[in-house]
C-alpha positions in Angstrom: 26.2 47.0 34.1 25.5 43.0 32.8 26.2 40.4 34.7 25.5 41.6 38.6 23.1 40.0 40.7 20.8 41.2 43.4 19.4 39.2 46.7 16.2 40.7 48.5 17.0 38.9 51.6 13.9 39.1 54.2 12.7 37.0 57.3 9.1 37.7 55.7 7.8 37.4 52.0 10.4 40.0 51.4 7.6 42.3 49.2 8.9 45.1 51.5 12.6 44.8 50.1 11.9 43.8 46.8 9.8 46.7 45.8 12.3 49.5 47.9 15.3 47.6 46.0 13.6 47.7 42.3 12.6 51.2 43.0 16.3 52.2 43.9 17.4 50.3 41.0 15.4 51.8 38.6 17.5 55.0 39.0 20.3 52.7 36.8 20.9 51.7 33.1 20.9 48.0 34.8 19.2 44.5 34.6 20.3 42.7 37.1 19.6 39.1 37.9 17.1 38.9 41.1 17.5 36.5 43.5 14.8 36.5 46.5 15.5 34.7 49.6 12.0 35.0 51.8 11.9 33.5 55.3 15.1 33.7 56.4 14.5 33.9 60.1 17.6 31.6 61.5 21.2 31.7 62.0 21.7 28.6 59.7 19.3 30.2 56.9 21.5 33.4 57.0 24.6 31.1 56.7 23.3 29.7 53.6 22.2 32.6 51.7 25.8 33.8 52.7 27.2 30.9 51.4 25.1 31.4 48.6 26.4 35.1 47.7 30.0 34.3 48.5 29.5 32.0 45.4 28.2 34.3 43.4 30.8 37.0 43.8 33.8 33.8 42.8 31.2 33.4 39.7 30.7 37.4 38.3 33.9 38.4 40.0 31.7 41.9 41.3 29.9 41.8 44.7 26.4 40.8 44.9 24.0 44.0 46.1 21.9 42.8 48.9 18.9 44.4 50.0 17.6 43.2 53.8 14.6 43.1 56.0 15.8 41.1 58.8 14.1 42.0 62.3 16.1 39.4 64.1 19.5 41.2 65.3 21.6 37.9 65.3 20.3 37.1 61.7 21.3 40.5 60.4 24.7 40.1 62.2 24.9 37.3 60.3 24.4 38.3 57.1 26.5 41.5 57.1 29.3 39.4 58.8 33.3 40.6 57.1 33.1 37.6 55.0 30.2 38.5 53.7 30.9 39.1 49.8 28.0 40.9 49.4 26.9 44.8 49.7 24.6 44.7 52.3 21.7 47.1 52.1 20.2 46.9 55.7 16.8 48.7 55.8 15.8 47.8 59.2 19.3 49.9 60.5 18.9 52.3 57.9 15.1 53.5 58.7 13.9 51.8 62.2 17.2 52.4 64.0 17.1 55.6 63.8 13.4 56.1 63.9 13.8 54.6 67.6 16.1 57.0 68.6 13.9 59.8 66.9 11.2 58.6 68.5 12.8 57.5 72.0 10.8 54.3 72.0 11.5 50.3 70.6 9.4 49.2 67.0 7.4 46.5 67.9 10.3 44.3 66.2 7.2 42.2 64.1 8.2 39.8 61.3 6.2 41.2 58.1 3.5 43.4 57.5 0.9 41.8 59.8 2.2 39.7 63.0 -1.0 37.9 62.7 -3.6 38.3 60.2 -6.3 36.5 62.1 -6.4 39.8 64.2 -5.2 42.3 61.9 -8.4 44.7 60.9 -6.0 46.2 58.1 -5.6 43.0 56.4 -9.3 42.0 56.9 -10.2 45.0 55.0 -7.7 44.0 52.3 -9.5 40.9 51.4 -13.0 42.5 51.9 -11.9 44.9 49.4 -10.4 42.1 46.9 -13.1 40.0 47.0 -15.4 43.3 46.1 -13.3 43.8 43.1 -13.6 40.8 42.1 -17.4 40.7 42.3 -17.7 43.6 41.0 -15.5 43.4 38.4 -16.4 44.2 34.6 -19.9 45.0 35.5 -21.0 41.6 37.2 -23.1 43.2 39.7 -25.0 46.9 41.0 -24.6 45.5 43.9 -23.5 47.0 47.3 -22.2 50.0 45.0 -23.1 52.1 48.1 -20.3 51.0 49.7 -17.2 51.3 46.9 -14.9 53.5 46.9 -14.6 54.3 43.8 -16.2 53.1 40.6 -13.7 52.7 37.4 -15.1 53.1 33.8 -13.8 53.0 30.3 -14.2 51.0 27.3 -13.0 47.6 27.4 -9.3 46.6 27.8 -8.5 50.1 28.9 -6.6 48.8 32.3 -10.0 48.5 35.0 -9.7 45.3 36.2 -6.1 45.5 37.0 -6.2 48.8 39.0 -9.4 47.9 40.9 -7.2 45.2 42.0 -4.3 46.5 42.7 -6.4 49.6 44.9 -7.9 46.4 46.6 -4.4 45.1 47.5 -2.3 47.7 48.0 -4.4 49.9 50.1 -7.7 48.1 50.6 -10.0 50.2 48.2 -13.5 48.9 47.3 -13.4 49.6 43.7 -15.8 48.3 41.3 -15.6 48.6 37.5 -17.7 48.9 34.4 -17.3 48.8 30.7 -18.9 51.4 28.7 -20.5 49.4 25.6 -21.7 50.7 22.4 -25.4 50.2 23.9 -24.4 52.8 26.5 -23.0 55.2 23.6 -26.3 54.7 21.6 -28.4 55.4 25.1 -26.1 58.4 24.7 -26.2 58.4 28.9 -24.3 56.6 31.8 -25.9 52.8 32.6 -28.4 53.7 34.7 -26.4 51.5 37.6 -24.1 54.7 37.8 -26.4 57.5 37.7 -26.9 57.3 41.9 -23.2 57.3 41.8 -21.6 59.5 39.6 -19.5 61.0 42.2 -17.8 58.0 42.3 -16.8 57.7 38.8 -13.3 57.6 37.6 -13.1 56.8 34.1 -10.3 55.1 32.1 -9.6 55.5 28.4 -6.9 54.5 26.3 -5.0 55.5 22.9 -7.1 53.6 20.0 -4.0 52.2 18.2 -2.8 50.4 21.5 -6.5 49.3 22.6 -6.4 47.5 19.1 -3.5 45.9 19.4 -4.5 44.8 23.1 -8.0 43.8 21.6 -6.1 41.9 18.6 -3.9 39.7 21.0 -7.6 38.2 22.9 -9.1 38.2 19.7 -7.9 38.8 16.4 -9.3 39.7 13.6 -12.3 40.2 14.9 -14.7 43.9 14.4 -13.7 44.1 18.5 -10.1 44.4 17.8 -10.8 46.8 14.5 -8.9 49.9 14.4 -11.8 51.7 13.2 -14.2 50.7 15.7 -11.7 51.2 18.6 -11.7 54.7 17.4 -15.4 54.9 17.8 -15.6 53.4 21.1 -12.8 55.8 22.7 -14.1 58.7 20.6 -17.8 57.9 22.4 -16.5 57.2 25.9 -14.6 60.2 26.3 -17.8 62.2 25.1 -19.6 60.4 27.7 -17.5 61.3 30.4 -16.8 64.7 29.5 -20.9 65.6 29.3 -21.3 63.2 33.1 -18.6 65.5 34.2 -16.1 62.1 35.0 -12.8 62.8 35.4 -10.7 60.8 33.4 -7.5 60.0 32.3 -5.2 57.7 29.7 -3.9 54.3 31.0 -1.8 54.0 27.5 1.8 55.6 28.8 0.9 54.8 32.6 1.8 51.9 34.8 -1.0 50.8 37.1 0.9 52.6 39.8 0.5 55.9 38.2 -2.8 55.2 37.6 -3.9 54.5 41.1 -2.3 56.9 42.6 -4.0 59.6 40.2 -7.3 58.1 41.7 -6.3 58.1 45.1 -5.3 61.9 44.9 -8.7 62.9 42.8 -11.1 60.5 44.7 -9.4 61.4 48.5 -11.0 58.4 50.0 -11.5 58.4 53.9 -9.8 55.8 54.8 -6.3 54.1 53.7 -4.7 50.4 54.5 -1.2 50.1 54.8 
């Protein structure tokens, strides 16, 4: 299906629509080209971005798909007016609507995730957690490791960094993360950092042929990057883990998604942000 074009169309930063839409999408053998129209929250903006698909549908002759967060009932009117051009994917009528009636009372009717984030505890436990990740990230600092969530470990380039983050983001986990270095695998024992907190411990490995060729692209050529000595290092870690008792699992075939959501289901933590 070439040539079609899709608009996340939201009175917000439109993260809500965009990531429903691609996940919808992904069911299809399709491409599309995105188009993301945040902050619509006026008559006038609708009329533009109607304007806007109109044109798009004289250009590709098929209808633009339309996916919509719009709180503001006049704004939604607008946009899925007859001469709209566009299919019109309206989330707030497809889920809240009905949700209301289920529920027998009105949604709050707030613009974005977090009406105000100067008062929202959810999002101040976001950036808490993010800015723990990023102290704590590759082993900077022992720290306040009391207090994380959840600790990653794994050789080097095997995906910690980015899914301490993304657990800090998404869902306001403290997770820290340490590398396990070939000192550790001559030690033949956890850093001693971990020991208090092996029940925290999720560990990360990869598949040494693609850990080489992520090792290769930050620096090539060098003994880091070798084959051989990827090997080793995987080969070692996964000991380590297996005698700590760790759980573990490979980051080489799974998105960060996946990932996190394998260590949300193993670790249980007590306490989510959404």
């Amino acid at each position: 299906m070439p040539h079609r074009t899709v608009f996340f169309v939201s009175d917000g930063t439109g993260i809500t629509a965009e990531t429903f839409g691609n996940s919808i999408l992904a069911q299809f053998p399709t491409q599309p080209r995105h188009v993301r129209r945040p902050f619509i929250d006026s008559i006038e903006k609708a009329r533009q971005v109607v304007d806007e698909i109109n044109r798009t549908f004289e250009r590709e002759g098929k209808r633009p798909i339309v996916f919509a967060t719009l709180v503001n009932e006049a704004v939604r009117d607008t946009l899925q007016a007859d001469d709209c051009k566009g299919l019109v994917m309206d989330m707030f009528r497809t889920f809240v609507e009905p949700l209301e009636a289920e529920f027998g009372v009105k949604s709050n009717h707030r613009v974005g995730r977090f009406s105000d984030v100067s008062k929202s505890h959810e999002y101040t436990e976001r950036i808490e957690a993010i800015n723990f990740a990023l102290a704590h990230d590759d082993g900077q600092s022992a720290r306040n490791l009391d207090i994380a969530d959840v600790i990653l470990v794994g050789v080097s380039r095997s995906g910690k960094t980015p899914t301490s983050l993304y657990l800090a983001m998404q869902h306001g986990i403290k997770a820290a993360n340490y590398p396990l270095i070939p000192e550790d695998f001559e030690r033949n024992e956890l850093p001693s950092s971990l020991a208090p907190y092996k029940p925290k411990c999720f560990g990360l490995t990869i598949d040494p042929a693609r850990l080489a060729q992520i090792r290769h692209e930050r620096r090539p050529g060098s003994r880091y990057a070798a084959l051989e000595n990827c090997r080793q290092e995987v080969r070692d870690a996964e000991a380590m883990m297996r005698r700590a008792g760790i759980p573990w699992l490979s980051s080489t075939h799974k998105s960060i998604e996946e990932i996190a959501t394998t260590i949300l289901r193993d670790i249980q933590p007590e306490r989510l942000v959404y």
